[in-house]
LUMROTOR-717964 format. One line per field, with one value per residue (C-alpha): residue in one letter; chain; x, y, z. Coordinates in steps of 0.1 Angstrom, whole numbers. Each point is the difference from the previous one (the first is absolute). Last residue first. Example, Ala and Ser with C-alpha at 12.3 -4.5 7.8 and 13.67 -1.06 7.14 Angstrom:
2
lumba	[S,A]
mivex	[A,A]
X	[137,-14]
Y	[-11,-34]
Z	[71,7]
This chain:
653
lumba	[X,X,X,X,X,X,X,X,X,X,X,X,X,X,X,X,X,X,X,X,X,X,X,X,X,X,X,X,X,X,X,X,X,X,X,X,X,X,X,X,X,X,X,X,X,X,X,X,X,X,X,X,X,X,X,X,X,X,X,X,X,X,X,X,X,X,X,X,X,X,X,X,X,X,X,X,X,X,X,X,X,X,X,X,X,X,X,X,X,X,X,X,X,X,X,X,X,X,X,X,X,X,X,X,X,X,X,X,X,X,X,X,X,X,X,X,X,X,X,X,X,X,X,X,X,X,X,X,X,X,X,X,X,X,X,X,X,X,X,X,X,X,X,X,X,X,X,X,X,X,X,X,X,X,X,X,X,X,X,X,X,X,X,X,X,X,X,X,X,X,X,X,X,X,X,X,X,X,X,X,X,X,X,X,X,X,X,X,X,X,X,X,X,X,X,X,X,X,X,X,X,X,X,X,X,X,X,X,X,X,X,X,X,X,X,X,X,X,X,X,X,X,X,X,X,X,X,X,X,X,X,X,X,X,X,X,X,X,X,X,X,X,X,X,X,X,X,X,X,X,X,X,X,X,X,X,X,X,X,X,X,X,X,X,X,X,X,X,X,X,X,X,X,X,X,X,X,X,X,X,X,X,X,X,X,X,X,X,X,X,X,X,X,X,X,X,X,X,X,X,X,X,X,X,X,X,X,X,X,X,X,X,X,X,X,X,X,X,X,X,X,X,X,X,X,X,X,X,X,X,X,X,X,X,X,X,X,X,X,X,X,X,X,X,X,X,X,X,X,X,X,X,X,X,X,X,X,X,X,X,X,X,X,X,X,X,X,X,X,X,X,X,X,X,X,X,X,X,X,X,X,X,X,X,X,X,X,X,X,X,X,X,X,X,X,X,X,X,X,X,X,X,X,X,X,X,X,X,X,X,X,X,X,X,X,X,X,X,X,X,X,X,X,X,X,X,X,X,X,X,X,X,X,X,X,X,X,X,X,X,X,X,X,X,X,X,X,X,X,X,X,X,X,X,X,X,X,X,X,X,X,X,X,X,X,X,X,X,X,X,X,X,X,X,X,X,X,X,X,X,X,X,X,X,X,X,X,X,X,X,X,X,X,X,X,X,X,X,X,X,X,X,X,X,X,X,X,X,X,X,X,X,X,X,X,X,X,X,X,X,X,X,X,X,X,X,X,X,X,X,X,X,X,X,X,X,X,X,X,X,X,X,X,X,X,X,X,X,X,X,X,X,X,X,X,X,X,X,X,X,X,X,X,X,X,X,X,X,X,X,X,X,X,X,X,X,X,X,X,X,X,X,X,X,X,X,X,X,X,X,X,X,X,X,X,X,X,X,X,X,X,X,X,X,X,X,X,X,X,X,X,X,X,X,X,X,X,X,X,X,X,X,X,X,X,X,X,X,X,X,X,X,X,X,X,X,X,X,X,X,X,X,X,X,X,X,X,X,X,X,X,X,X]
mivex	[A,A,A,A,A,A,A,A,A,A,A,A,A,A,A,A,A,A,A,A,A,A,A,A,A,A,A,A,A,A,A,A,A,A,A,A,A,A,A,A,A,A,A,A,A,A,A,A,A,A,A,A,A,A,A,A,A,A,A,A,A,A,A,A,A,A,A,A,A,A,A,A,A,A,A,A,A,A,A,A,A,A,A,A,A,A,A,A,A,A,A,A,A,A,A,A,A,A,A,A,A,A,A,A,A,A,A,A,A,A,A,A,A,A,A,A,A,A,A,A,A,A,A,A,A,A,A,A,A,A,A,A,A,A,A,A,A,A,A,A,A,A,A,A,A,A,A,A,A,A,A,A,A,A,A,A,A,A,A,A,A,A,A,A,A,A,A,A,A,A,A,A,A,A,A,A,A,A,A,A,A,A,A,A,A,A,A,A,A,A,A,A,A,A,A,A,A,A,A,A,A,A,A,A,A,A,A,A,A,A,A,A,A,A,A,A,A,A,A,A,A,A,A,A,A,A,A,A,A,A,A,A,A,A,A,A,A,A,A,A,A,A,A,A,A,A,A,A,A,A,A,A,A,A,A,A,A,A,A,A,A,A,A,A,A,A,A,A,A,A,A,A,A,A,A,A,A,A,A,A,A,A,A,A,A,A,A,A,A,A,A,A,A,A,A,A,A,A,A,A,A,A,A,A,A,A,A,A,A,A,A,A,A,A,A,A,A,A,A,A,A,A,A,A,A,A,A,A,A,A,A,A,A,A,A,A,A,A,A,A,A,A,A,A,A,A,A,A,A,A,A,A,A,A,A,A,A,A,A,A,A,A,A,A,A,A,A,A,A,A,A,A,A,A,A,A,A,A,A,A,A,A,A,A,A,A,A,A,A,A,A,A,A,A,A,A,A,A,A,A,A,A,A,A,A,A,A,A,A,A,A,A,A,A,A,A,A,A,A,A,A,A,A,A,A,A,A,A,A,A,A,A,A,A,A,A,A,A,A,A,A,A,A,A,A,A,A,A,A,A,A,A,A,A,A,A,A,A,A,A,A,A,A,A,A,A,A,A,A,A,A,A,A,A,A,A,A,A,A,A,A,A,A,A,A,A,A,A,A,A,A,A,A,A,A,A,A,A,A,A,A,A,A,A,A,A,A,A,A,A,A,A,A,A,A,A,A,A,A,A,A,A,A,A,A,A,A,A,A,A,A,A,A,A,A,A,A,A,A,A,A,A,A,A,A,A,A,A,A,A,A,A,A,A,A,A,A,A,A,A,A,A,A,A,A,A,A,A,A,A,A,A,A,A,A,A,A,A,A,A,A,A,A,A,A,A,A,A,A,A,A,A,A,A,A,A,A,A,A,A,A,A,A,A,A,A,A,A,A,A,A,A,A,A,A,A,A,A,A,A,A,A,A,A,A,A,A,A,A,A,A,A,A,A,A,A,A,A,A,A,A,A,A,A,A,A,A,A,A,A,A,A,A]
X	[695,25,34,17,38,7,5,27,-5,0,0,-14,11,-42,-17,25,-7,-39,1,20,-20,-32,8,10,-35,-17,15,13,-7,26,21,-15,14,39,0,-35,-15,-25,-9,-27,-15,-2,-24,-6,-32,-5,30,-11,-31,12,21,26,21,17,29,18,-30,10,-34,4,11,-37,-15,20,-8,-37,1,14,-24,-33,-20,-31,19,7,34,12,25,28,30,18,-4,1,-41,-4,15,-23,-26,9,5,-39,-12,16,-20,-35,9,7,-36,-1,32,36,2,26,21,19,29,19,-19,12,35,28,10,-4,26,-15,-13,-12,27,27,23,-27,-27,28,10,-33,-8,36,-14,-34,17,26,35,9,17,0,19,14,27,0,36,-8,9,13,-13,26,0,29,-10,-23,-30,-22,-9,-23,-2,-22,22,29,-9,-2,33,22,-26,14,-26,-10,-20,-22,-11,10,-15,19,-18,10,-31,-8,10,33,12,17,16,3,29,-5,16,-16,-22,-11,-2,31,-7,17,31,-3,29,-1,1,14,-6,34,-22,38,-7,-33,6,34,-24,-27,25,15,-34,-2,29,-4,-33,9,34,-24,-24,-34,-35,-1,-20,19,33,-5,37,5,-19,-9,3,-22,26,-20,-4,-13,-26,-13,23,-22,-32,-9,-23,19,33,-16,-15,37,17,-18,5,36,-1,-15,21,33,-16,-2,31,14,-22,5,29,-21,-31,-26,-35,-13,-27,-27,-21,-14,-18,-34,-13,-20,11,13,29,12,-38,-11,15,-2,27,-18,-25,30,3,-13,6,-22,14,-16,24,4,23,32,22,31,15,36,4,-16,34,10,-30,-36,-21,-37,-24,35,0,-35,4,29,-25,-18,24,15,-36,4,-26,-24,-31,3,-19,-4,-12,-13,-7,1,34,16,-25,-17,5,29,10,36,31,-5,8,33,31,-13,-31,20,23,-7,-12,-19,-15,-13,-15,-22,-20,-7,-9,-2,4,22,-3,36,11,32,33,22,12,-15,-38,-7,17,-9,-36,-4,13,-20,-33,8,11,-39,-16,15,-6,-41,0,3,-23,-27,0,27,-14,28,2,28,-27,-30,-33,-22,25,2,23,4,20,8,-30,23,-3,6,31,12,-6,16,23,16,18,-24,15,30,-1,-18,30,26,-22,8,37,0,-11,17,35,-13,-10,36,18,-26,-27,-23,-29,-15,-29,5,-32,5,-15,9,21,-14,8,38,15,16,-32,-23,-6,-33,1,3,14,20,15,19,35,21,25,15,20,-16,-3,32,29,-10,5,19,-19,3,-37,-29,-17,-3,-28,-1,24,21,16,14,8,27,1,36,-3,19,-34,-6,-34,-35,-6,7,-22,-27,1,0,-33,-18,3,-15,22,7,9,22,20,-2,11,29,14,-2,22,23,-5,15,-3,-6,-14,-19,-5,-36,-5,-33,-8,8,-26,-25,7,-8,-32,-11,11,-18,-30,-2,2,-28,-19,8,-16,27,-7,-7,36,33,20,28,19,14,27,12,-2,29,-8,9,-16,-29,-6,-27,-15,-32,-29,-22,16,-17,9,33,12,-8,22,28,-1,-2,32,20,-4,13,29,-1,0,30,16,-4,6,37,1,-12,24,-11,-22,34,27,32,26,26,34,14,31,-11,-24,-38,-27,-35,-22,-6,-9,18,0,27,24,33,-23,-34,-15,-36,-26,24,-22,11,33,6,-9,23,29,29,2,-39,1,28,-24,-25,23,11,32,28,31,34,-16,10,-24,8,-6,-10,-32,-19,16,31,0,37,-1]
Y	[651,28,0,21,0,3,29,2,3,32,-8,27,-19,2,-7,-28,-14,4,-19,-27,-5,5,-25,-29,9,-3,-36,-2,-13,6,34,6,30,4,37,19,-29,-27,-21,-25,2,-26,-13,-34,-3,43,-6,-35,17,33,31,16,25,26,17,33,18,13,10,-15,-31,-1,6,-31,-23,9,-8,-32,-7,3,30,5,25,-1,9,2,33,-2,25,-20,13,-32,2,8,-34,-21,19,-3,-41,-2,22,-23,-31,21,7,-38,-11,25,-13,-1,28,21,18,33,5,32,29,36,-15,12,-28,-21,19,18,-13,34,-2,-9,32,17,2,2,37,10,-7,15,31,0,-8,29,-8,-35,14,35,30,31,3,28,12,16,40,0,16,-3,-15,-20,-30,17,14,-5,22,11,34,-5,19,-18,-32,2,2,-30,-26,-31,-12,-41,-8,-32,-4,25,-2,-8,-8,-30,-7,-32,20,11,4,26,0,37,9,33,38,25,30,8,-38,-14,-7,29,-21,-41,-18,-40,-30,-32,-11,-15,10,23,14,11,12,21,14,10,20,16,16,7,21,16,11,20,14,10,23,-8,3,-14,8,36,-17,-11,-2,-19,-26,-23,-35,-35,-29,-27,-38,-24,-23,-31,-25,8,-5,-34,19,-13,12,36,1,-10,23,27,-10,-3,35,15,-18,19,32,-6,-12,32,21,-10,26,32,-12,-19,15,-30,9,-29,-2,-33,18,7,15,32,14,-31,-11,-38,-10,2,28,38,23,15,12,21,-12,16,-19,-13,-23,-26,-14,-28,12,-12,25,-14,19,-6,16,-2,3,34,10,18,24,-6,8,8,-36,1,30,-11,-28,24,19,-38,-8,3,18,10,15,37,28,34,24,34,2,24,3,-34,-17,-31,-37,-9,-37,-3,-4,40,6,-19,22,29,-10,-35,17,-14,32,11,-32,1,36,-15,-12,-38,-34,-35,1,-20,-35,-21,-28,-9,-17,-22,-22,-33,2,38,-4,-36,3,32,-12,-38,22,20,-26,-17,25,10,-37,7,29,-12,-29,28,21,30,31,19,34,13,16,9,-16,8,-19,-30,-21,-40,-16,-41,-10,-30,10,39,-8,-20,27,27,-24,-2,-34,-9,32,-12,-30,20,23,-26,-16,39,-2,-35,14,33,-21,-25,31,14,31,9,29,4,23,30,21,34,22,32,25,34,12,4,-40,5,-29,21,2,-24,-35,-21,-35,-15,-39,-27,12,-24,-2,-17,0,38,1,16,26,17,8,-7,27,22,19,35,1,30,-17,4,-21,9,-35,-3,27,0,30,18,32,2,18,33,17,-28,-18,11,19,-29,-19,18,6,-36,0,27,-18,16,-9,39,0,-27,12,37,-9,-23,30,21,-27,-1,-34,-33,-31,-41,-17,-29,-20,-10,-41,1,-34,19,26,-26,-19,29,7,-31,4,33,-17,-26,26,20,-30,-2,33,31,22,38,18,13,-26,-25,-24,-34,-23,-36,-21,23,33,15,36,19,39,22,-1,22,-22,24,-26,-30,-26,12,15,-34,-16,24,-4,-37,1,20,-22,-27,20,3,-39,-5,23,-18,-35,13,13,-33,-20,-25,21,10,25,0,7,28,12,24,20,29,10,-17,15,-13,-9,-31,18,3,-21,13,-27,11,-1,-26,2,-2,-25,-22,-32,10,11,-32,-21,24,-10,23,21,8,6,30,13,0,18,24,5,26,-6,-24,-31,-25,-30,-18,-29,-2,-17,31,17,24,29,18,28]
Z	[1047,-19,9,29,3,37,22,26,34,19,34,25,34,10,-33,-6,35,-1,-35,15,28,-17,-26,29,19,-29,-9,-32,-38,-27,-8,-31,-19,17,9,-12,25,-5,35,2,36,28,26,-15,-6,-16,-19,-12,-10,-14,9,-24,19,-19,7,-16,-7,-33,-11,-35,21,18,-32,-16,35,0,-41,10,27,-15,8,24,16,41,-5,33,8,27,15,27,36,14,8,-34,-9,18,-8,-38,2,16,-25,-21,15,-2,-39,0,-18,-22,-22,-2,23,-3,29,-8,17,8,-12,8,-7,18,18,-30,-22,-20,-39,-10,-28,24,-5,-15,30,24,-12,-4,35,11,-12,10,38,-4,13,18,28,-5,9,14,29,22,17,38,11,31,31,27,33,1,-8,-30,-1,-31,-31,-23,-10,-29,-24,21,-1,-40,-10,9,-23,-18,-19,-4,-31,-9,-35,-26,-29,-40,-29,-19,-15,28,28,13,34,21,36,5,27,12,0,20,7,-36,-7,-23,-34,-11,-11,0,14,-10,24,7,38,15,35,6,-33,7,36,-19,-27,28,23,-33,-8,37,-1,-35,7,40,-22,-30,24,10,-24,-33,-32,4,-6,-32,-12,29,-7,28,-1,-4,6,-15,3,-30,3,-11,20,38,-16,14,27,32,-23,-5,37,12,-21,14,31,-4,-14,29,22,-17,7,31,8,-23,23,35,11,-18,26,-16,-10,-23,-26,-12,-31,-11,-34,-7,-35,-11,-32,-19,-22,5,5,-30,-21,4,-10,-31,30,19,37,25,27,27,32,20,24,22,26,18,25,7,34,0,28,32,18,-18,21,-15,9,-8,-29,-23,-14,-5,-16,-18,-18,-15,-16,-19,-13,-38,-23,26,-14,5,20,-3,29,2,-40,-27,-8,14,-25,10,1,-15,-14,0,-32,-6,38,4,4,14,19,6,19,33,18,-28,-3,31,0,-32,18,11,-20,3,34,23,12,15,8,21,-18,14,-28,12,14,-16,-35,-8,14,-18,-31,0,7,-29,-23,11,-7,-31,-12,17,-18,-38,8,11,-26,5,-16,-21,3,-23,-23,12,17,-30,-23,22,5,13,27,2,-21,-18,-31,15,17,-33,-25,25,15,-34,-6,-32,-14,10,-22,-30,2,-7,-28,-16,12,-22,-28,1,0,-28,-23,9,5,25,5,29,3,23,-9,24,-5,15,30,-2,30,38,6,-11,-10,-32,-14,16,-9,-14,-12,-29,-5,-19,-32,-17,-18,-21,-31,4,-22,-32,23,-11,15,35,29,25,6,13,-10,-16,-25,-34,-22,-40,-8,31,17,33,20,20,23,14,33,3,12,25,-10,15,-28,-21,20,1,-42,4,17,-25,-31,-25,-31,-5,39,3,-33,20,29,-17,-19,31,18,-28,-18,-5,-24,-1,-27,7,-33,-14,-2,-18,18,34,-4,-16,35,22,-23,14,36,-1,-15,27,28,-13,-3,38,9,0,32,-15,-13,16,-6,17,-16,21,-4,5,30,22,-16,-38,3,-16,9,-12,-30,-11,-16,-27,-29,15,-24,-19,39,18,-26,1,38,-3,-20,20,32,-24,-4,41,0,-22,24,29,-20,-7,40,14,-25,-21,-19,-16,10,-16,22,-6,22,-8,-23,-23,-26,11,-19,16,-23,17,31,30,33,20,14,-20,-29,3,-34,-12,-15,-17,-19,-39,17,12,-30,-23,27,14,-27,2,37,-4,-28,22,25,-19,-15,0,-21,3,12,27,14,34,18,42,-6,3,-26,5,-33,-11,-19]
């Protein structure tokens, strides 16, 4: 048989080999570092008997898929370990993921001693270098091994397996594990790893199933590898809004409160204030748009009408049971059904379309409580909601200027190169998610692809990510762990206007039914605040900033003269503190710094004589002595065009 390497060369033997021993012809060195093979572009395990003509690449940690499996083995390990300590602990699942790998258990939460002795019997596991075997079972056979061994998960899973499914396990040393692999030979080679967290997880994502303990870790093929991911995480960690957004009293939480309720302090408002001014202002003075205020909630007659009943009801807050009461009502989780009744309050002419409706919106979800984080993942948050009713003839222009607006608040913002731009479709193997009929999704699916194209906007299509009434365009963004949300969508909607019988009359006197267009501007204020906080580290851009200048005093005796300054500047409109402290200046200016106010006026005697003010900016450190007038004119100006200028090194006064 003939075997094609990846650098185009062959190797030729006369029998059957596998593909370690394929690797250990090739080089001793690389089949002491192979992790799996890659055959005619399925990646196999080592053991793996090849006996005709293909193509073979060795995989190493080099390769996403090698380091993949490599991972899982090490996946392996921590179960074993987990399962010496803790024997009572039932396994579940524990897959290789993006940053490493996680396990999941059914067992109490596992304190952070607990932790450090898993990782330590995780090394002894390794040291003792046990090899994986790998062997299959009839599906009875593998009930009852699951069973006997008390594992009442992978039973599950078996069951829930097709009855010609191969059932497959690893073995190594006395721990077996249900796994189609493919994995390490041994876990002698596996050089590094570190575990890195707990946190809770339902089985099988499913908030009504037992709840787990999920302890994720990393594993690379190198010490200096896991080193250096490790600093990597202490970065980002100093990058995440929620440690930074609490330093710097932008929102806080509160257990008694509830989970995905975070309380806005006063700094953290006044940036969302002043984004949501900036968004109505934008949307109402130059895109055309007319505010709106509905409800936060209504009954549940609404929903019906809308779908959301059907399609939405376990993701909204209820209030009351259908059963026993006259009435039930809901918290709003979008605003779109309200909006049409202000639409439908008054007939309406093709000539008053477009009509772009603009609302601030409050809206509750119920989102699962393993979901929760920050301000990415909340229950009650505010987004720049707005739904255009546009006649069928409008909507690709429409459409289009709801992506340019988009992109302008993501460019006006500095965000406009960190995100990624989404095609979110229907599934057609799910069809009862989804109202309408395939030729209505396929249209507008390929109405969105060719505006998309056209813009020369790359994109990806994503399958059942669609909305129940309509496909969309998700623009997506990543925060500091490499988690994905979307930020801003626009949904193309030819469904709805006629469960709500809207409609407008035509030039010849016809009711037709209009097109709807979903979206958001700038997305979900929390959201975007989060977003901000990471990409400059709290250090917004001055525009943004809850506090704009701080003046300091050199001493006592020019308090009067900086309140003086801070007048001055309040009555621009610029955002000003005094520090009054008795403090000397240096430590003033290192507090003031810590704060990230991004200037910082320094105010003394030849200040006070002269009329002037001693600038200190985040953006070139000390920027000399100027007159007040000639700071407040440049400061107004950047404040007012929205400049984002570029940070300087700091170093330490």
């Amino acid at each position: 048989m003939k075997i094609t390497l990846k650098d185009g060369s062959f190797k030729e033997y006369d029998g059957a080999k596998s593909v370690y021993e394929i690797a250990q012809d090739i080089s001793e060195g690389l089949a002491r570092v192979a992790c799996a093979g890659e055959v005619d572009g399925e990646v196999v395990d080592l053991r793996t008997v090849v006996d005709k003509d293909v193509t073979l690449n060795i995989l190493t940690t080099n390769d996403p898929a090698g380091l993949k499996v490599y991972r899982h083995t090490t996946a392996h390990v921590m179960a074993e370990a987990v399962k010496r300590l803790f024997p009572e602990v039932h396994l579940t699942i524990g897959p290789a993921i993006d940053n490493g790998f996680y396990y999941d258990f059914d067992c109490p939460a596992f304190s952070k001693e607990d932790l450090d002795k898993i990782e330590a019997e995780m090394k002894k596991i390794v040291k003792e270098g046990a090899s994986l075997e790998r062997f299959t079972l009839s599906r009875q056979e593998a009930i009852k091994l699951m069973q006997e061994r008390q594992e009442p998960f992978k039973v599950e899973l078996i069951e829930d397996l097709p009855e010609d499914a191969e059932l497959s396990f690893y073995k190594q040393g006395d721990f077996v594990d249900l796994c189609a692999g493919p994995h390490l030979m041994n876990t002698k080679n596996i050089k590094a790893f570190k575990i890195l967290s707990s946190s809770s997880a339902y089985w099988r994502g499913d908030s009504n199933k037992a709840i787990l303990q999920r302890v994720y870790a990393t594993a690379f093929g190198k010490k200096e590898e896991l080193k250096e991911y490790l600093e990597y995480l202490e970065d980002i960690k100093k990058r995440d809004h929620n440690k930074i957004g609490r330093e710097m009293e932008l929102f806080t939480t509160v257990d008694v409160i509830g989970q995905g309720l975070p309380l806005l302090m006063p700094k953290g408002a006044k940036i969302i204030q002043t984004m949501q001014r900036w968004i109505e202002d934008l949307e109402d003075n130059e895109w055309g748009y007319v505010r709106t205020k509905t409800p936060l909630m209504a009954k549940s007659d609404l929903y019906k009408i809308s779908g959301h009943w059907d399609h939405y009801q376990e993701s909204m807050f209820v209030m009351g049971d259908e059963e026993k009461d006259k009435e039930v009502f809901a918290l709003r989780p979008m605003t779109c059904p309200f909006q049409y009744y202000v639409f439908k309050a008054s007939q309406k002419s093709y000539r008053d379309l477009p009509l772009r409706y603009g609302e601030t919106s409050t809206l509750f979800r119920n989102e699962d409580s393993g979901e929760m984080h920050g301000l990415t993942r909340v229950r009650q948050f505010t987004i720049s909601e707005g739904h255009l009713i546009v006649r069928p003839d409008q909507m690709k222009d429409e459409f289009k200027g709801c992506i340019a607006l988009a992109r302008h608040c993501l460019k006006t913002l500095g965000l406009e190169e960190d995100v990624t731009y989404h095609l979110s479709k229907w599934d057609p193997n799910n069809r009862e998610k989804y109202i309408g009929e395939p030729e209505v999704w396929n249209e507008t699916e390929q109405h969105i692809r060719e505006i998309l194209t056209e813009l020369e906007i790359p994109f990806t299509e994503d399958v059942g990510e669609a909305a129940f009434y309509g496909p969309k365009v998700d623009i997506n963004a990543k925060n500091v762990y490499g988690k994905e949300d979307t930020m801003i969508t626009v949904q193309w909607d030819a469904l709805l206007a006629e469960q709500f019988d809207m409609y407008y009359v035509d030039q010849n006197g016809d009711k037709v039914r209009p097109y709807i267009i979903h979206r958001t501007s700038m997305g979900c204020y929390e959201r975007t605040l989060a977003w901000l906080t990471e990409k400059y580290m709290g250090k917004f851009p001055t525009w943004l900033c809850p506090e704009q200048v701080r003046v300091l005093p050199i001493s006592e005796k020019y308090i009067d003269y900086a309140n003086a300054v801070a007048a001055k500047l309040k009555a621009n409109g610029v955002l000003v503190s005094v520090d009054q402290r008795s403090e000397k200046i240096g430590y003033k200016i290192r507090e003031t710094r810590n704060a990230r106010v991004p200037y910082m006026l320094v105010v003394g005697q030849k200040e006070e004589e002269d009329r002037t003010v001693s600038v200190r900016s985040r953006y070139a450190g000390d920027e000399g002595s100027k007159s007040l007038d000639e700071f407040i004119s440049a400061i107004c100006e950047e404040i007012r065009t929205k400049e984002i200028r570029k940070e300087m090194v700091q170093t330490e006064e």
